[in-house]
C-alpha positions in Angstrom: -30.1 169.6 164.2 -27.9 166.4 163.2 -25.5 168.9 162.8 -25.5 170.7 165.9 -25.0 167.2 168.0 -22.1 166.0 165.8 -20.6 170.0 166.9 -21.5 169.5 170.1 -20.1 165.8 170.1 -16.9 167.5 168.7 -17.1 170.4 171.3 -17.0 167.5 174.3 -14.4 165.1 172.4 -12.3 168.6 172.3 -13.2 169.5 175.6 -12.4 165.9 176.8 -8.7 166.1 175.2 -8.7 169.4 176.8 -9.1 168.0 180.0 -6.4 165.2 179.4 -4.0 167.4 178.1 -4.2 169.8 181.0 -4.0 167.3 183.5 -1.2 165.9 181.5 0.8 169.1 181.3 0.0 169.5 185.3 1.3 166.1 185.9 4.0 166.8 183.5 5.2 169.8 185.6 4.8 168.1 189.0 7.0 165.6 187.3 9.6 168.0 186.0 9.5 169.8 189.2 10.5 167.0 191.2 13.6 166.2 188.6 14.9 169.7 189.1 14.7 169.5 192.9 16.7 166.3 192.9 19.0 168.1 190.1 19.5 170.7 192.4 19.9 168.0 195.4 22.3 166.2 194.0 24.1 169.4 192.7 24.5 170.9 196.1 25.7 167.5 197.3 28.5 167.5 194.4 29.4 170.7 195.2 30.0 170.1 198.5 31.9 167.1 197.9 33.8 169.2 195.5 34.4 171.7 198.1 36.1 169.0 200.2 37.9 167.3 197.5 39.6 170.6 197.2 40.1 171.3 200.5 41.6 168.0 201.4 43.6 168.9 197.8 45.2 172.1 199.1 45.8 170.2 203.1 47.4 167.0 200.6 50.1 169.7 198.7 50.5 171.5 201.9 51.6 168.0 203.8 53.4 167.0 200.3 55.1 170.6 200.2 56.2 169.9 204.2 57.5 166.3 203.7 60.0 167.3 200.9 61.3 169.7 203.0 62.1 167.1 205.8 63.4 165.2 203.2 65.2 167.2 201.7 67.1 168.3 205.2 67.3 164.9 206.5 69.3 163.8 203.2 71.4 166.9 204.2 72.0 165.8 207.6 72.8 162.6 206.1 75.1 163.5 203.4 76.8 165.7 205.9 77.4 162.1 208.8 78.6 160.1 205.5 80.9 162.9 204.6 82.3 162.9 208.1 82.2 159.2 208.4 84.5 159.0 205.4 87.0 161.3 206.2 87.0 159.5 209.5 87.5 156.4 208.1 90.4 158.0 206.1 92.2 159.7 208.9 91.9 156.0 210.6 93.3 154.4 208.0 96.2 156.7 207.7 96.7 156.5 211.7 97.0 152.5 211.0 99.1 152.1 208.1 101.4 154.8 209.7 101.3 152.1 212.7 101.6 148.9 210.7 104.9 150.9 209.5 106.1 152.3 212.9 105.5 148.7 213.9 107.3 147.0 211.1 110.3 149.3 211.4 110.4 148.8 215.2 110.8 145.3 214.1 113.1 145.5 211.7 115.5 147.6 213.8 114.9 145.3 217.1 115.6 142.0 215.0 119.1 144.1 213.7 119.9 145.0 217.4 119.4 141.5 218.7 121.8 140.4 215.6 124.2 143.1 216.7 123.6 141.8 220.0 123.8 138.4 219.6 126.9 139.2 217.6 128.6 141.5 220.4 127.9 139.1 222.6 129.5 136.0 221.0 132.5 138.7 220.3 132.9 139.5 224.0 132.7 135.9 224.7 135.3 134.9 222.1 137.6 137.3 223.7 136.9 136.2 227.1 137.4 132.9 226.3 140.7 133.9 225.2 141.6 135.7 228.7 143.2 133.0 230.6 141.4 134.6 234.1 138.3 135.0 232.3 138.1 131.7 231.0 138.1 130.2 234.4 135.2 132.1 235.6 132.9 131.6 232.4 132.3 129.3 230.5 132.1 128.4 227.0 127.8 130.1 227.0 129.3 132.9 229.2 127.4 132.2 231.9 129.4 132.0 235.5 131.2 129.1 236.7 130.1 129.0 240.1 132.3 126.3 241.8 135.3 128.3 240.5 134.3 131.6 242.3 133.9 132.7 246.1 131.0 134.1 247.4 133.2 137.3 247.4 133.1 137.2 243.8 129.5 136.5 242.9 128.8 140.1 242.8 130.7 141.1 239.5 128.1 142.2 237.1 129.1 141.8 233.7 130.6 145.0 231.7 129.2 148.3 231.1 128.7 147.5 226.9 126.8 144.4 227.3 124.3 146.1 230.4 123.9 149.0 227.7 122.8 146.9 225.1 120.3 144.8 227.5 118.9 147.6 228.1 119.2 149.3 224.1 117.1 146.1 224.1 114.4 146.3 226.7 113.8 149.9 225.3 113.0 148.9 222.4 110.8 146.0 223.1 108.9 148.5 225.6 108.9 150.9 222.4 107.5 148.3 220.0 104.9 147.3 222.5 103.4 150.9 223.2 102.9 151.2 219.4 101.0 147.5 219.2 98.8 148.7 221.7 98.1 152.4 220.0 97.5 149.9 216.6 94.9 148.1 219.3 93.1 150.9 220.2 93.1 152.6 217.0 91.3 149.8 215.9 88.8 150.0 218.4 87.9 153.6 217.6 87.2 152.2 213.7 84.7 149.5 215.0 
């Protein structure tokens, strides 16, 4: 009989643990359960976000892919305006120093007319001062000597050489001062 309680005391101490583990396992399920649904949770959200990381991936390369090729034209466009800016620059350069040397040969050969002017002039002078009639109209700087002539007379002009050379003269002053002002607006363009 002493043995049949201490089995049946064994039977409801098995039982017991029986119970426990059971309830146990249930809880331990309920419990794993609940992990895998937030697993899968949070896996759909990842993979979502994924989804969009990729998408907004492939729209970034795609915007990339479009930028380069703006770049790469504008830098075209560009190269092409420096290119013509230079050679513009070059031709103006070439316009000016082809001025600066019209300009300074203009000079040079107006400076050597004056001299042969000036030169003519004190030649023509010398002679008439030599003229015995002339000298009693001009005087020694050839200009007129009025109380010595009659109104009749005021009319001469002076000979045909020295009118040609005045005007040898104003030609090439009006010559010199055209290619000044085509230096001037040359300029202008380069500014």
């Amino acid at each position: 009989q002493r043995e049949n309680r201490r089995l049946q005391e064994a039977s409801m101490r098995l039982e017991q643990e029986n119970d426990d583990l059971a309830h146990e396992l249930v809880t331990s399920k309920i419990a794993l359960r609940n992990d895998l649904d937030q697993a899968e949770d949070k896996a759909d959200v990842l993979n979502k976000e994924l989804l969009l990381t990729k998408q907004r991936l492939v729209e970034a390369e795609e915007e990339k892919r479009k930028q380069e090729e703006e770049t790469a034209q504008l830098k075209e466009v560009f190269r092409k305006q420096l290119e013509k800016a230079e050679y513009e620059i070059k031709k103006t350069t070439a316009i000016i120093a082809e001025y600066k040397q019209i300009c300074s040969q203009l000079s040079t050969r107006l400076e050597k007319q004056q001299t042969a002017s000036k030169e003519e002039l004190e030649a023509v002078k010398g002679k008439m001062m030599t003229c015995k009639h002339c000298s009693d109209i001009f005087s020694k700087e050839g200009t007129l000597k009025l109380a010595a002539i009659s109104r009749e007379d005021q009319g001469i002009e002076l000979d045909d050489e020295k009118d040609s050379l005045k005007k040898q003269l104003r030609e090439m002053e009006l010559e010199l001062a055209q290619t000044k002002l085509q230096l001037v607006e040359a300029k202008c363009k380069i500014q």
